[in-house]
ZALO-81442 format. One record per residue (C-alpha): y, x, z. Coordinates in steps of 0.1 Angstrom, whole numbers, plus 2048, in hexadecimal, padded with zeros to 3 digits. Layout:
<recs>
((Y, X, Z))
...
</recs>
This chain:
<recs>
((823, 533, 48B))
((825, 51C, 4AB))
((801, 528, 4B5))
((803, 54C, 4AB))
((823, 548, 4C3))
((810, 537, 4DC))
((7F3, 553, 4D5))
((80D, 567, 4DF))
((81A, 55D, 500))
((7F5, 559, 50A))
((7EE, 582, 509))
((80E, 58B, 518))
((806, 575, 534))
((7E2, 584, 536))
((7F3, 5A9, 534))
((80C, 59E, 553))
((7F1, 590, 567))
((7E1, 5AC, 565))
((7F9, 5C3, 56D))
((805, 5AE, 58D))
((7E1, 5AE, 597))
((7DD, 5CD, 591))
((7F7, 5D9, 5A4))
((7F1, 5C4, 5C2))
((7CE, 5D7, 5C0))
((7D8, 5F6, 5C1))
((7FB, 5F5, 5DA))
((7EA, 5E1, 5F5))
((7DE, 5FC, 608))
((7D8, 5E5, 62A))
((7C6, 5C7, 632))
((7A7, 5B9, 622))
((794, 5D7, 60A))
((780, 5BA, 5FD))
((7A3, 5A6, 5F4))
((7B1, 5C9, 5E4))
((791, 5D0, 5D2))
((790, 5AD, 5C1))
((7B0, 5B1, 5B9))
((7AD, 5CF, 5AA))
((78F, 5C6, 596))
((7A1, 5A6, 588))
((7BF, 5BB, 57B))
((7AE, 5D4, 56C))
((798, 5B7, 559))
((7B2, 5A3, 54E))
((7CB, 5BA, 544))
((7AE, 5CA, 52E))
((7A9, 5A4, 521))
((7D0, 5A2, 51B))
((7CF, 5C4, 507))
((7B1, 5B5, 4EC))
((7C4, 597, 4EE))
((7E3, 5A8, 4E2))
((7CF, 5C1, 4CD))
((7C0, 59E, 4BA))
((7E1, 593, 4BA))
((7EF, 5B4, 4A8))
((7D3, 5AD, 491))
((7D5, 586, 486))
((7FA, 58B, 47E))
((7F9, 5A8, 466))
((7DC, 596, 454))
((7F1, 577, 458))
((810, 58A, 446))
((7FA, 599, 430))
((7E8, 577, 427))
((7CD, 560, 428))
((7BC, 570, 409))
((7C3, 598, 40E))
((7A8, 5B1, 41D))
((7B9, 5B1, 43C))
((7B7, 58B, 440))
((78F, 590, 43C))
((78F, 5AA, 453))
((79C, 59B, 46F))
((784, 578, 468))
((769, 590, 468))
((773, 5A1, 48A))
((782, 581, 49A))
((75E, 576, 4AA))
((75C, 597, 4B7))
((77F, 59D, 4C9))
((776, 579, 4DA))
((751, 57C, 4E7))
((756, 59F, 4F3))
((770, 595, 507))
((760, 579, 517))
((73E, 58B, 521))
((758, 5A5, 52B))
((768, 58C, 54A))
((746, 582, 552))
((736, 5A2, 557))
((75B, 5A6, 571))
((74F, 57F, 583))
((731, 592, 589))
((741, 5B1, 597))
((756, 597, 5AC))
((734, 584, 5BA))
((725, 5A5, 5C3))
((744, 5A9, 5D8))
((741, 588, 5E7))
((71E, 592, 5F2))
((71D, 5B5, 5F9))
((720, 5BD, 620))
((72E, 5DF, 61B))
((754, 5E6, 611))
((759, 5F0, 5F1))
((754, 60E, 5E3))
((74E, 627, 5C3))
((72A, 612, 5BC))
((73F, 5F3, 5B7))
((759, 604, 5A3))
((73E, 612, 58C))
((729, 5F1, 58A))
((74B, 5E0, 57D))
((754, 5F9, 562))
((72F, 5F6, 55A))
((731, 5CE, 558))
((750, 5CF, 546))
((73F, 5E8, 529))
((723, 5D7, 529))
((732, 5B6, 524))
((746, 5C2, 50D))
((72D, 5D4, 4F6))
((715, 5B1, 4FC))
((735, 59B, 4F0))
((738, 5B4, 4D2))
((715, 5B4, 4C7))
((718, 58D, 4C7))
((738, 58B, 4B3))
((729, 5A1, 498))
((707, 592, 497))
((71C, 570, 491))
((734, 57B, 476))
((750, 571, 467))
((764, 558, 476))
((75A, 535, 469))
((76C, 516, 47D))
((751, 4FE, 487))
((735, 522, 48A))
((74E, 539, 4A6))
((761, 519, 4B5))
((73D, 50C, 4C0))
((734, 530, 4C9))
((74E, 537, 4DE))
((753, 513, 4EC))
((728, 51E, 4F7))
((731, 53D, 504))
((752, 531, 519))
((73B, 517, 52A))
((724, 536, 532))
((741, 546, 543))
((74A, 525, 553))
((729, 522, 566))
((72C, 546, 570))
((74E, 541, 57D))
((74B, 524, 592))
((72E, 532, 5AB))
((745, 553, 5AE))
((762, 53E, 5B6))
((74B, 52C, 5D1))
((73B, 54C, 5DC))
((760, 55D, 5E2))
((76C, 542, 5F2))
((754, 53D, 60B))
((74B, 55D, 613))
((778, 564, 616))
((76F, 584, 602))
((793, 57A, 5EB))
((7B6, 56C, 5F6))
((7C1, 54A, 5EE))
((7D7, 557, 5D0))
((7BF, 56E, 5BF))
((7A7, 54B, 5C2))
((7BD, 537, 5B5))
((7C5, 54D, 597))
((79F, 54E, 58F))
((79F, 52B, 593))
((7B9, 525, 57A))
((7A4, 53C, 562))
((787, 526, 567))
((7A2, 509, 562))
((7A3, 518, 543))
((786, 51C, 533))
((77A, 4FC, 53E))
((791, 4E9, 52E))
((793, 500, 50E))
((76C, 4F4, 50A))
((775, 4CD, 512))
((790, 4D4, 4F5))
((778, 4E1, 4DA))
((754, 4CC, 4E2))
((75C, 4AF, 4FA))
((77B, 4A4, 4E0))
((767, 4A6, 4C7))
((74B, 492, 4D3))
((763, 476, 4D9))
((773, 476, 4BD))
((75A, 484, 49E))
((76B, 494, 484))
((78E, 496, 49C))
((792, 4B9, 4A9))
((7B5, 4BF, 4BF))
((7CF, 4D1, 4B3))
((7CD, 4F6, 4BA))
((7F2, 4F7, 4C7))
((7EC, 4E2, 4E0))
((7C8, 4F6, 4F3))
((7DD, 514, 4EE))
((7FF, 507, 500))
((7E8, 4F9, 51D))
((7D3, 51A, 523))
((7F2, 52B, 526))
((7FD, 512, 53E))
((7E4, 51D, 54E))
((7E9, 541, 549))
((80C, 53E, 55D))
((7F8, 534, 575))
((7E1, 551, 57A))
((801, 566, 573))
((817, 556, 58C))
((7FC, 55E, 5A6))
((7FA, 57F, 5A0))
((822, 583, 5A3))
((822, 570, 5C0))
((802, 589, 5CF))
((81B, 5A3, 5C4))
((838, 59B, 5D3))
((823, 594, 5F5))
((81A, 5B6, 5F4))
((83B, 5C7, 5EF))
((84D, 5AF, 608))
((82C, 5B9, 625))
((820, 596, 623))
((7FC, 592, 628))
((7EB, 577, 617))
((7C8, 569, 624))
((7A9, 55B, 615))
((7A2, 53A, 614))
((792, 537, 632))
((7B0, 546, 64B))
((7BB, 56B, 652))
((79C, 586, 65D))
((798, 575, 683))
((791, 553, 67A))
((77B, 55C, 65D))
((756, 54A, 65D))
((73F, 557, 641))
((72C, 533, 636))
((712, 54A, 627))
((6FC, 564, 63B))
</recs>
């Protein structure tokens, strides 16, 4: 019960950050397009990660009430490895909407809009296809799985984080909430494979990766309430290297 609770927290702090971020996209008229786009994008990717989320959510506790034996119960197993790949090929096909932002001279327009809703179905519909070719849920078969496919998304991550920062195409909040993300992942695979090499046949308790992703997920959340409240109040905030003036592209 103390994970499913935990479980819990997690997607409602996916759904309100992104809803903040969301927001921020779409009310900050002025400033940076490129900061307003990004946002935009990362609300509209995270706050359809917090709906599956809640949607798996929904799903493990009925088959939890119903038990661990009933139809339901094999159901959701047999689903679980698909909810959970799709959604990470899902945020990866967004990281690479976000580093074709980074490097894109032009402002943004409807060709990025439709290459991220592109990215984001295909990703999805690649995650899926890889949950179901995988089958039911098994502990040591999906945890390895998806401890692979979060290192995937790690090493996408980390180059779009570098590529946004130095070419100042995001603000400093909106980096640091991807930055948590990538936080987040990274330690969620140090959890499930590094542990376990240490310490063979010792795997950490499941409680404890969940309370410190969402840790982590008030993080990202926080930063997008903060982005929000910036906006409302007519506070701009900058990338990381300084408002537009003083901005220096480190890639041509």
């Amino acid at each position: 019960m103390l994970v499913y609770s935990l479980q819990l927290v997690g997607s409602l702090l996916l759904l309100m950050t992104g809803a903040a971020a969301l927001a921020v996209g779409l009310r900050a008229r002025s400033g940076d397009a490129y900061h307003a786009a990004a946002w935009r994008a990362t609300g509209a990717t995270f706050l359809a990660e917090g709906v599956s989320v809640t949607t798996q959510n929904a799903f493990g506790g009925a088959a939890m009430h119903a038990g661990g034996t009933s139809s339901l119960m094999k159901a959701y197993l047999a689903w679980l490895p698909v909810f959970n790949h799709s959604r990470t090929f899902m945020v990866t096909g967004a990281l690479l909407a976000l580093a074709w932002l980074a490097l894109h001279r032009g402002a943004p327009g409807p060709r990025f809009w439709t290459g991220l809703v592109a990215l984001l179905c295909l990703g999805t519909a690649v995650g899926a296809a890889l949950g179901v070719r995988e089958g039911s849920f098994t502990r040591t078969g999906h945890v390895t799985a998806l401890a692979g496919w979060d290192l995937m998304e790690l090493l996408v991550i980390l180059p779009v984080l570098f590529l946004l920062l130095v070419k100042n195409r995001v603000d400093r909040l909106l980096w640091a909430l991807l930055g948590a993300y990538a936080a987040s992942l990274a330690l969620g695979i140090f959890w499930f494979l590094v542990l376990g090499q240490i310490a063979p046949g010792w795997t950490p308790s499941n409680w404890s990766r969940v309370a410190v992703r969402d840790a982590l997920y008030v993080g990202m959340a926080a930063a997008a309430l903060f982005r929000w409240l910036a906006v409302r109040r007519g506070r701009e905030v900058h990338g990381m290297l300084g408002p537009p003036p003083l901005r220096v592209s480190m890639i041509r």
